[in-house]
C-alpha positions as CSV (number, residue, x, y, z in Angstrom):
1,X,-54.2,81.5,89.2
2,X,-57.3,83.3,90.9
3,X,-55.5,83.0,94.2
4,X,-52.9,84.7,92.9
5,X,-54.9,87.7,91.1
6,X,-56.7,88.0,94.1
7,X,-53.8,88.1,96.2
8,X,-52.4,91.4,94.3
9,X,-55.2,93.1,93.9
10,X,-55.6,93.1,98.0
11,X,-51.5,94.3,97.8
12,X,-52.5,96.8,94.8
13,X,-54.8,98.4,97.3
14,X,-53.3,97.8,100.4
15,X,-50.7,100.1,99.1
16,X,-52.9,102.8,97.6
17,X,-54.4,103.0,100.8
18,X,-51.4,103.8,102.8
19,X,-50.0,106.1,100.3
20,X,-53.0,108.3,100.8
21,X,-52.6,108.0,104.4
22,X,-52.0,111.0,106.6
23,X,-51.5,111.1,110.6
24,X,-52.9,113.8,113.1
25,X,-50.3,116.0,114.8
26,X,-47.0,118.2,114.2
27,X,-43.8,116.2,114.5
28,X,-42.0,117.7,117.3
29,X,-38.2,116.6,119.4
30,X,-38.7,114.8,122.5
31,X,-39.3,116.9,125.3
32,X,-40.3,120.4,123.2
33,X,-43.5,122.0,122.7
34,X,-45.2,123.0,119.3
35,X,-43.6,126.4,117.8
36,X,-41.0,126.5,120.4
37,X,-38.5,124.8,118.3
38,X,-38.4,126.1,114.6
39,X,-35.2,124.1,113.1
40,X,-33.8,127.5,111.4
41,X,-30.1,128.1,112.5
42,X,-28.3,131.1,111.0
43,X,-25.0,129.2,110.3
44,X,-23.6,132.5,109.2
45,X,-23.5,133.7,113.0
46,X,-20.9,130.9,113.7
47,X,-17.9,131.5,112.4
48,X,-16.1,129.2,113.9
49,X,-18.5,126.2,113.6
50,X,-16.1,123.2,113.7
51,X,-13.8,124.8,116.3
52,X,-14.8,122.2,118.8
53,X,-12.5,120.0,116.8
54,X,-9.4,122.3,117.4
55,X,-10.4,122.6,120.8
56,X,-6.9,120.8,121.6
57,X,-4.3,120.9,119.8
58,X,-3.0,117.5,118.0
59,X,0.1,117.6,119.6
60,X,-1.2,117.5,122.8
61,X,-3.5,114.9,122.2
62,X,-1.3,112.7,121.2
63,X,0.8,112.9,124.5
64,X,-2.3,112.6,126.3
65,X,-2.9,109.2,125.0
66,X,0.9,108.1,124.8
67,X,1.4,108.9,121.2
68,X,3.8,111.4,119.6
69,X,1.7,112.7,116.8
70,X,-1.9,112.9,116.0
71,X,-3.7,113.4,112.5
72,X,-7.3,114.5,112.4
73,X,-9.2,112.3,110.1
74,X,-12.5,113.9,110.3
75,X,-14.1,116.5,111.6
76,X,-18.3,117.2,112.2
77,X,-20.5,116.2,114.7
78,X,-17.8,113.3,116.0
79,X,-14.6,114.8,116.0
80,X,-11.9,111.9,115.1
81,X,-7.8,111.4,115.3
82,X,-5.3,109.2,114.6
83,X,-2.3,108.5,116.8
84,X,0.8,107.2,116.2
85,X,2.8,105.1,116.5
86,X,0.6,102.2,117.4
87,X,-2.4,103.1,115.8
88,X,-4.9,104.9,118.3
89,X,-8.1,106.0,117.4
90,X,-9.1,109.5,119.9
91,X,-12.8,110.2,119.3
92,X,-14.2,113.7,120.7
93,X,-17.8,114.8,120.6
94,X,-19.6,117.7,122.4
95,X,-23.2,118.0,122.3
96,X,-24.5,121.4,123.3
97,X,-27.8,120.1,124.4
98,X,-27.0,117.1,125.3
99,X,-28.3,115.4,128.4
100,X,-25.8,113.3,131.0
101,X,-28.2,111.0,132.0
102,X,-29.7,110.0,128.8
103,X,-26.1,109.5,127.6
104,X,-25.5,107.3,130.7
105,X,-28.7,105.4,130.1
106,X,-27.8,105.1,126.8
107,X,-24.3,103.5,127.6
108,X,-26.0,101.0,129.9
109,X,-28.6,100.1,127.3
110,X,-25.5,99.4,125.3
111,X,-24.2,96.9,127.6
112,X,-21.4,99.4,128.7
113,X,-20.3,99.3,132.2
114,X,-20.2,102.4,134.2
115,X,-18.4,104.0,136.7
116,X,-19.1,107.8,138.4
117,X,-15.6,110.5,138.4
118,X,-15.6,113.7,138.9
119,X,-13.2,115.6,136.7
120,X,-11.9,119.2,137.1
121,X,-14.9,119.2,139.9
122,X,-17.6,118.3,137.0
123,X,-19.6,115.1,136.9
124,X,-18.7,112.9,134.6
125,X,-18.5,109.0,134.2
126,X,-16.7,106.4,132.5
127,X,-17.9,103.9,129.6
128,X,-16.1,100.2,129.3
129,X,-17.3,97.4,126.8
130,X,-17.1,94.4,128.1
131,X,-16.0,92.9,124.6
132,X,-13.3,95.3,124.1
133,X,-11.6,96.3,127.8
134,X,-8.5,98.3,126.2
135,X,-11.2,100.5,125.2
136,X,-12.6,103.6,127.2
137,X,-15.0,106.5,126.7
138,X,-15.6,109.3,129.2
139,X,-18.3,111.8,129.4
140,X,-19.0,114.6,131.5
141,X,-20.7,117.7,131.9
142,X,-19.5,121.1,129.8
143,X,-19.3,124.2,131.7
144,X,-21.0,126.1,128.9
145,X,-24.0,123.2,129.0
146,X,-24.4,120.0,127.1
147,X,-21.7,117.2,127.6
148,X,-18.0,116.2,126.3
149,X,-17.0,112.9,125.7
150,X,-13.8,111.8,124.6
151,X,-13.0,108.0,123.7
152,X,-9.7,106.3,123.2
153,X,-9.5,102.9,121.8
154,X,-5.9,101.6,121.0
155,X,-5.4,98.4,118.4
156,X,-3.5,97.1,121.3
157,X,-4.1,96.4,124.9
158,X,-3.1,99.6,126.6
159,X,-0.7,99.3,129.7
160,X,-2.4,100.3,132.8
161,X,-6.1,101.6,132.9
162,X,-7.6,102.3,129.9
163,X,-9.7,105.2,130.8
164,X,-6.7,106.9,132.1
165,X,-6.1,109.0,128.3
166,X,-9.5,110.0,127.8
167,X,-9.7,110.9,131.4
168,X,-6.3,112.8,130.8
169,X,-7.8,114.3,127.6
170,X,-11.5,115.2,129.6
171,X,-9.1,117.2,132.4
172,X,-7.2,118.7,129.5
173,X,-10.6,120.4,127.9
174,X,-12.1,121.0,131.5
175,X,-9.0,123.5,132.0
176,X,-9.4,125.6,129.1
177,X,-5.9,124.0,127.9
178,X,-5.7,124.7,124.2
């Protein structure tokens, strides 16, 4: 029984002492400086702030992948579609600040295999799982900065190479086609 008193009392303050603790410093992203980045956007300058998701039209993202018509199931930081028939999932994302490499170091870290391209005369690379070879991701540089990347994973094996769609799609967005 005293063991037991004992042992929460040491938990009761072990607790109160953490609650009351505080840590030097200002919490700042990785690779920024103090004051340089404040956080404040001013969403009311972009009208247009989920346009990266009609960047393509559905149509023509479904013929990119071998589909006939495409239904956009949500849209944010990960654009997403359906397409049909056979059930393909099209994922887009473009990250204004992101970086190529750590998204290629990240994909490796993943267990992805990679392979270098160059599409539309931008550098980009393609991302394979090993557990799941019908599916492909491709990333590469944006013209305006940051990085696209575009994946396609069917519910069935796709014939031929399976980073040929999201390839397709990453030429599609590299030539302004809209």
């Amino acid at each position: 029984m005293r063991r037991r008193a004992a042992g929460a009392v040491v938990g009761v303050v072990a607790a109160l002492s953490l609650v009351s603790c505080t840590i030097d410093g200002h919490a700042v992203r990785e690779g920024r400086s103090v004051g340089s980045d404040t956080g404040h956007v001013d969403t009311s300058q972009f009208d247009k702030l989920l346009a990266e998701c009609e960047v393509l039209p559905a149509r023509t993202i479904a013929q990119a992948v071998g589909g006939t018509a495409a239904r956009s199931n949500f849209f944010g930081a990960n654009c997403r579609w359906t397409v049909s028939p056979g059930s393909i999932e099209v994922t887009f994302n473009w990250f204004e600040w992101g970086d190529y490499n750590l998204e290629k170091e990240t994909a490796k870290r993943l267990g992805f295999t990679t392979e270098n391209i160059q599409v539309r005369s931008q550098s980009g690379f393609t991302q394979r799982d090993p557990q799941r070879p019908g599916v492909c991701g491709v990333t590469a540089k944006s013209q305006s900065g940051g990085i696209f990347t575009w994946w396609v994973e069917p519910t069935s094996a796709p014939q031929g190479d399976a980073c040929a769609a999201p390839i397709k799609l990453m030429e599609l967005i590299l030539s302004g086609a809209n």
